[in-house]
N, C-alpha and C positions, 0 to 999 in steps of 0.2 A: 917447222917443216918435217913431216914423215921420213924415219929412215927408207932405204931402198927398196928394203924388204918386206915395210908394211902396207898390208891391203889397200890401204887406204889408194894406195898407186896401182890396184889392180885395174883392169878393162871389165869395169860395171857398169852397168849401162842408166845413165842418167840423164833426167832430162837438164837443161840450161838455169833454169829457174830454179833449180835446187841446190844450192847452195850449202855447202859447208866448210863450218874453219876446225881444226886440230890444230894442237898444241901441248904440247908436255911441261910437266916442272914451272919452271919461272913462264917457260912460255903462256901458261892457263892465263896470268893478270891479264896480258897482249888479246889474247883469246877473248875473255868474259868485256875487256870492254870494248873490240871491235864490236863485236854482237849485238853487244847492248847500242851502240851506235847505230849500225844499220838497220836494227828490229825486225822485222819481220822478209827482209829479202834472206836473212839465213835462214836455213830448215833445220838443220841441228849444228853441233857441236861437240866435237869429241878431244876428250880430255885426259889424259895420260900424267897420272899421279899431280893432279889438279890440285890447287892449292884454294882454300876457305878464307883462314885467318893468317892473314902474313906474320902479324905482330906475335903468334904462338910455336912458330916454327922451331926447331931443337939452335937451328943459326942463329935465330934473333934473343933466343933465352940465354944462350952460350956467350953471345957480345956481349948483351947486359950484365955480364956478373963479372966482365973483364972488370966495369968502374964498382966493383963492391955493392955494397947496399944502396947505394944512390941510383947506381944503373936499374937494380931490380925495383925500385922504389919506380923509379922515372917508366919501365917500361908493363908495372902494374896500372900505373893512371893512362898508360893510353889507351885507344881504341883496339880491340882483338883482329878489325875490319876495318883498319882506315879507308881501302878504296872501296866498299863495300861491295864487295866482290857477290857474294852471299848474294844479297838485297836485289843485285841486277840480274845475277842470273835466276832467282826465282822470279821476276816480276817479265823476262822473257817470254817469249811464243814458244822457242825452241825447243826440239828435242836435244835430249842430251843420254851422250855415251860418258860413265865414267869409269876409266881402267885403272886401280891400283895393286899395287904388290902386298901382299899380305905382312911382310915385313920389312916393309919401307920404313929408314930412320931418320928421312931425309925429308921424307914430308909424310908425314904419321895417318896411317889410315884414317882416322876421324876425322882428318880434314875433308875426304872423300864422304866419310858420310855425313858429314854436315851438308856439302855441297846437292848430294840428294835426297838429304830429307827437304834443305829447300826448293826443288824442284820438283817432287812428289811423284805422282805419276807420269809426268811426262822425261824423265828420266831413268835410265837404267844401271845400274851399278856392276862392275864384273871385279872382282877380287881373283887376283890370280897371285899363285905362291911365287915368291921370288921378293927382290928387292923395289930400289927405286929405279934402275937403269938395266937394259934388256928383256924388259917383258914381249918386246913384239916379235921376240922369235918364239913366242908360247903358243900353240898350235890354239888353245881357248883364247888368248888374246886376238888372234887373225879370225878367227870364226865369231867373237862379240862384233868385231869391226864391220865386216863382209855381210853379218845380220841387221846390223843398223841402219847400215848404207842402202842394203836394199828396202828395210822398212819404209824407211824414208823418202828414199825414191818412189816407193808405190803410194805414200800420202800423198806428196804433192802432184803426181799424175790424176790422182784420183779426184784431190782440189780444184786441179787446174779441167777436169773436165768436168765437173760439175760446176764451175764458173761458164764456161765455153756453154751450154747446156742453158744457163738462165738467159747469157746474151744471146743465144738464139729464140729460145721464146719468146722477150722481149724484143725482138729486132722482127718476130713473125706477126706479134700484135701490134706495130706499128706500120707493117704493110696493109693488115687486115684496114684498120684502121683508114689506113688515105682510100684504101679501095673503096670500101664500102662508103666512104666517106663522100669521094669525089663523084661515083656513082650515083647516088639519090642528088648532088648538087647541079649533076649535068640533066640528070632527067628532068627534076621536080624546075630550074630554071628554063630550060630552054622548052619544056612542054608548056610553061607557063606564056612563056615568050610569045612560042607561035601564035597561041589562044589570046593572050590579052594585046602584046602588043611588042615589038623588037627592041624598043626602049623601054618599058617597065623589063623584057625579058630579059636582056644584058646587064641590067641594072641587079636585077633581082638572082640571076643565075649566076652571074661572075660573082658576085656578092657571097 
């Protein structure tokens, strides 16, 4: 949940269908796998010192070495990605905001850029000086937010009328269609009709 102060709770104006989750810190996992559940009803996702690889975090290195050489042993054979956090969010639709501290020790910037080398282009990265806790009172933090939000917003307006746009030409060629359709059926039968006979005519026109 957005602190009070972040844009995120501004009065932007969006439409319905536009959809997005935020999340910070431990909240990104909660994040990356809503998304990936829903797929395509989010439009983005913003992400506030977002986390990659759990299993490489300065926490998880620091418990490993409580058990000695066995802990560091045990937590070199495991996955760097057990929930593959990485894997879903690049195989998403979504856009994506990522906001980290440039001297966060808590979740080390690389985690961040991992997260958007695998998203590529349809992610944006903002590096802002500061730690891992109180970036959104960073005046470049609320103006990354306030820019995504609106991108985003003007994507899916722009989708959703050019979806709106096909259903109507499609729904004008199906008028076209009965029209012209039922026209030549009423003529070409019932002229038949008169001329040859009211039962070949009925037969051959309602047909």
């Amino acid at each position: 949940r957005p602190p009070p102060t972040c844009p995120a709770r501004s009065q932007i104006s969006l439409p319905l269908a536009c959809r997005r989750i935020c999340a910070r810190s431990l909240g990104s996992l909660c994040a990356i796998e809503a998304a990936h559940a829903a797929g395509d009803a989010v439009s983005g996702i913003i992400l506030d010192g977002g986390i990659a690889q759990l299993l490489r975090l300065p926490i998880a290195i620091e418990l490993a070495t409580l058990f000695g050489q066995r802990g560091t042993q045990m937590l070199a054979s495991l996955p760097t990605d057990p929930l593959r956090l990485v894997e879903k969010l690049a195989l998403g639709p979504w856009r994506v905001l990522l906001l980290h501290g440039e001297d966060d020790i808590v979740v080390p910037l690389a985690q961040a850029r991992a997260l958007h080398e695998a998203c590529g282009e349809r992610s944006t990265l903002c590096v802002i000086a500061g730690g891992h806790n109180g970036l959104c009172e960073e005046r470049k933090y609320q103006e990354a937010v306030e820019t995504f939000l609106q991108s985003v917003a003007e994507e899916k307006e722009a989708l959703l009328r050019n979806v709106a746009g096909e259903r109507g030409e499609r729904d004008g060629r199906k008028s076209l269609d009965r029209t012209v359709g039922g026209g030549v059926g009423c003529e070409v039968g019932c002229g038949v009709g008169c001329e040859v006979g009211c039962g070949v005519g009925c037969e051959v026109g309602c047909g």
